[in-house]
N, C-alpha and C positions, 0 to 999 in steps of 0.2 A: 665624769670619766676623763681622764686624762688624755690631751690629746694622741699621744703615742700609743695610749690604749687602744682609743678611736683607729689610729693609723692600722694598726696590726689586726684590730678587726674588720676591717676593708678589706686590705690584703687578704687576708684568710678568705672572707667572700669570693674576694676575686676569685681567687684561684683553685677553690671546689665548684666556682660557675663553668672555668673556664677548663677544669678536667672534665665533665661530663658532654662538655662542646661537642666531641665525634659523635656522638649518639646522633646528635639534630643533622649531621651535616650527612650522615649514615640516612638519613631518609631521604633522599636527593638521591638516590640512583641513576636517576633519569637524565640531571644534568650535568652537564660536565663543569673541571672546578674554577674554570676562568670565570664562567658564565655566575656560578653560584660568588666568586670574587668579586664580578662587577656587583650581583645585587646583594651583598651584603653593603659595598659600599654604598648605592642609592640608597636602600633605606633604613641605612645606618643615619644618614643626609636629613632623610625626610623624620625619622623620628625623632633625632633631635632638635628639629624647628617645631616638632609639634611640642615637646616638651618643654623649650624655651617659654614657648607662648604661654603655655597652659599652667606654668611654673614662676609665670611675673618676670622671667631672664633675660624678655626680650630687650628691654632698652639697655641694661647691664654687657649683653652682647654684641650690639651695636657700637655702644661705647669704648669698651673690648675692640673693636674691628677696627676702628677711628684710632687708638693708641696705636695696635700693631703696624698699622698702616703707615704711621710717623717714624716706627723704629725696622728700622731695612734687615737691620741684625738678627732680632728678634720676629723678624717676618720671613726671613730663609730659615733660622730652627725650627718655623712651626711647618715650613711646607719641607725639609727633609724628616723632622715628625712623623707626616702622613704618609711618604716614600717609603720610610723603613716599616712601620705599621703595612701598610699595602703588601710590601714584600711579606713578609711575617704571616697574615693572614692569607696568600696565596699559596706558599709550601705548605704549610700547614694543610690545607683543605685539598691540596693536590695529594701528599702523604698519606690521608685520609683514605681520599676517594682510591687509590690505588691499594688498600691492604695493610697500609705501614704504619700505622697506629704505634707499635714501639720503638720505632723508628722516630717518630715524629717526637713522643715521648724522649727518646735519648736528647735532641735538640733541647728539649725545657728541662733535661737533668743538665746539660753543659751550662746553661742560661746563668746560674748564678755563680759559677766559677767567672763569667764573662764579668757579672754583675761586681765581683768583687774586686777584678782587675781595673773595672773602669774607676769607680771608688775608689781606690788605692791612687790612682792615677790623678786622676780628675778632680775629685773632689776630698781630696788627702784623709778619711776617715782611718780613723785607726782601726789597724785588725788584734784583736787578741789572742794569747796565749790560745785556749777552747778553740778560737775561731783559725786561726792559723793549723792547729791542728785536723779540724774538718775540713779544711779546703785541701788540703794533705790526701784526706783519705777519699774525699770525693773525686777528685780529679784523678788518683789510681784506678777507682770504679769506672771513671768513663773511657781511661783510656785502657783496662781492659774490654771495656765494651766494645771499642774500636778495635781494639788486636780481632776478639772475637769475630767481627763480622769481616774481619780482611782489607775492605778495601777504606779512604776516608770518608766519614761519612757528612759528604757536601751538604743538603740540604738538611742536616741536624745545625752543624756550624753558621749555616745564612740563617735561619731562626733565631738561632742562640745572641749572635752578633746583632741581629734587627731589633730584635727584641730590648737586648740591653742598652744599645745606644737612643730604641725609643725611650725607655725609663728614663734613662741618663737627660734628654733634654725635657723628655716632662719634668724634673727635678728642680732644672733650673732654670728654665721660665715659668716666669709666673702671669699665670692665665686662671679663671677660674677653670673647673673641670668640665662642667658643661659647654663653656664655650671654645674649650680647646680643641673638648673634641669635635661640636661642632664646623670649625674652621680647618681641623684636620679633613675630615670627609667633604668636606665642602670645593677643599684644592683637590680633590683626585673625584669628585659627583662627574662633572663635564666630562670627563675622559672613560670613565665608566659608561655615563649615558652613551654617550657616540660609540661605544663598543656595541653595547645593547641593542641599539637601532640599528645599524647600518653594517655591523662586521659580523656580531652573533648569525651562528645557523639557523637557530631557532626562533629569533625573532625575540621583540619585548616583550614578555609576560602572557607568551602563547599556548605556556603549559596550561592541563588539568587545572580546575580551580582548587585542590586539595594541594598541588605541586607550589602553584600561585601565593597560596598564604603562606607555605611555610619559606617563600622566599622571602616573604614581605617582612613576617616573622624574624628575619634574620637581624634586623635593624636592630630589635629589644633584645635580640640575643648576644648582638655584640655589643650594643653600648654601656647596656647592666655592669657587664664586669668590669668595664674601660673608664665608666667613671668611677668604680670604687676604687682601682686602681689607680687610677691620678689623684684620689684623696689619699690615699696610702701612702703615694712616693711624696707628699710635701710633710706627711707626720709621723715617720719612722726615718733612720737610719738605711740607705741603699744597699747596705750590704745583709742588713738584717732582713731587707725587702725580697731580697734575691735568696735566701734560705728557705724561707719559708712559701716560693715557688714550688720548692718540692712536690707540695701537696698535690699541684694539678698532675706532673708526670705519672708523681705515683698512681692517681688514681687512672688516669692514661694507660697505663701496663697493665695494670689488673685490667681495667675493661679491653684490653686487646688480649692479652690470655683466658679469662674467662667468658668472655661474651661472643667474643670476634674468631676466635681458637687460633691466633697467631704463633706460629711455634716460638716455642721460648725452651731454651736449651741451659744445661746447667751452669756451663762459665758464665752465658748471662743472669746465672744468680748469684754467683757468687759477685759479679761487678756490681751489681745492686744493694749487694750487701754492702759491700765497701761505703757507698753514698748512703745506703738508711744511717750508717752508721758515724758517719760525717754530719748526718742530721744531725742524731741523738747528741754528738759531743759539742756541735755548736748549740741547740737550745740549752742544754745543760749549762753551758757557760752565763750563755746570757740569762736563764730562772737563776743561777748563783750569785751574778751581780745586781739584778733585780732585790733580790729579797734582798739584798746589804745594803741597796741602797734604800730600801723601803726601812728596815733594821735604825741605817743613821736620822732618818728623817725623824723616826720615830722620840728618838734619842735628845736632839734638838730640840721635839718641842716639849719634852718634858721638865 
């Protein structure tokens, strides 16, 4: 399989793991979402030390730790890395626990308009003709989304931003994926623990033992998709990365309309519309240069 292949099947994991995410986070009633932020971080922490080991990564990791350590540069991108990811993960789970599940969802439909901006920016890829036109029609959809609800909607914009600038530097460091992430939770584990023990109301791990695991739980919950995703952003295209995000919003709305009963009103279908259909015109572009390029390869080697 070709690695781009590989890339965009990653991605795609990622992000039907990572649309079904409010569900887990929906059984946590009990805790509030700082508290469920701190222990996603711990044992996001501890699960991936136990996967290094168990996975032969450990010396790999270490080695890893011993470079970054040398390079100051690349040792400040990986702890604002874990800063924007921390933020990212904390509106989100706050969005959740409070109702706003399409709310939250608007933030990961902005996400790849963000994606495209930086890209363009940052890392000069060119946008095409299809693709220019979908960011067109996408970004009409969300800023009638925004007319829609009146006011700006903050905590969609700090997701969308967090999010993108964290891809953006997974991009362009090169780490492997397990130990990035590693090193990611590993700079913000201290600051979590010390919240846990000594600031939390609750105490460390004082819930029900049924509350207990599924915090514990949290760690393979986050990290599943965070590594497929940092295998994704070194074997695809960033702008192509950031399209196919879609998949998680959308499945985000649908479960906060039909599971959650969040009202959903008709101008927000019609904004939706706009974005499905910003989908549909950029994959169409990229299945059309696909098969041409498959078409001349073909051609060459006959």
């Amino acid at each position: 399989m070709k690695e781009k292949n590989k890339g965009l099947l990653f991605g795609i994991s990622a992000y039907v793991l990572w649309g079904i995410i409010p569900l887990y986070w929906r059984l946590l009633p009990t805790v509030n979402s700082f508290d469920i932020l701190c222990y996603r971080i711990v044992w996001s922490f501890i699960f991936m030390l136990i996967l290094l080991v168990t996975t032969g990564k450990w010396q790999q990791f270490l080695q890893e730790c011993r470079e970054l350590w040398q390079d100051k540069k690349k040792l400040g991108l990986i702890a604002l890395a874990a800063v924007l990811i921390t933020i990212n993960w904390g509106v989100f789970i706050w969005s959740v626990s409070i109702g706003k599940v399409t709310e939250a969802s608007l933030g990961y439909y902005m996400n790849p308009l963000v994606n495209v901006l930086l890209a363009t920016i940052f890392l000069k890829e060119p946008l095409s003709r299809s693709g220019k036109i979908a960011c067109g029609l996408a970004l009409l959809g969300v800023l009638l989304l925004t007319l829609e609800t009146g006011t700006l909607p903050v905590p969609s914009l700090v997701m969308a931003f967090a999010f993108s600038f964290y891809g953006l530097i997974k991009k362009g460091v090169k780490l492997s994926s397990a130990s990035g992430l590693t090193i990611e939770t590993m700079i913000i584990f201290p600051f979590a623990l010390l919240y846990l023990f000594f600031v939390s109301d609750a105490g460390f791990m004082s819930y029900p033992t049924s509350i207990n695991l599924l915090l514990a739980g949290a760690g393979i919950v986050t990290a599943i998709p965070l590594l497929l995703f940092a295998e994704a952003a070194k074997k695809i295209s960033y702008i192509l990365l950031g399209f196919i995000q879609y998949i998680n919003p959308t499945m985000m709305l649908l479960m906060a309309i039909l599971l959650f009963h969040e009202p959903y009103t008709a101008e927000q279908f019609v904004a939706f519309g706009f974005i499905w259909a910003g989908i549909a015109v950029f994959m169409y572009g990229n299945l059309g240069g696909y098969l041409k390029e498959k078409r001349f390869v073909k051609k060459e080697m006959q």
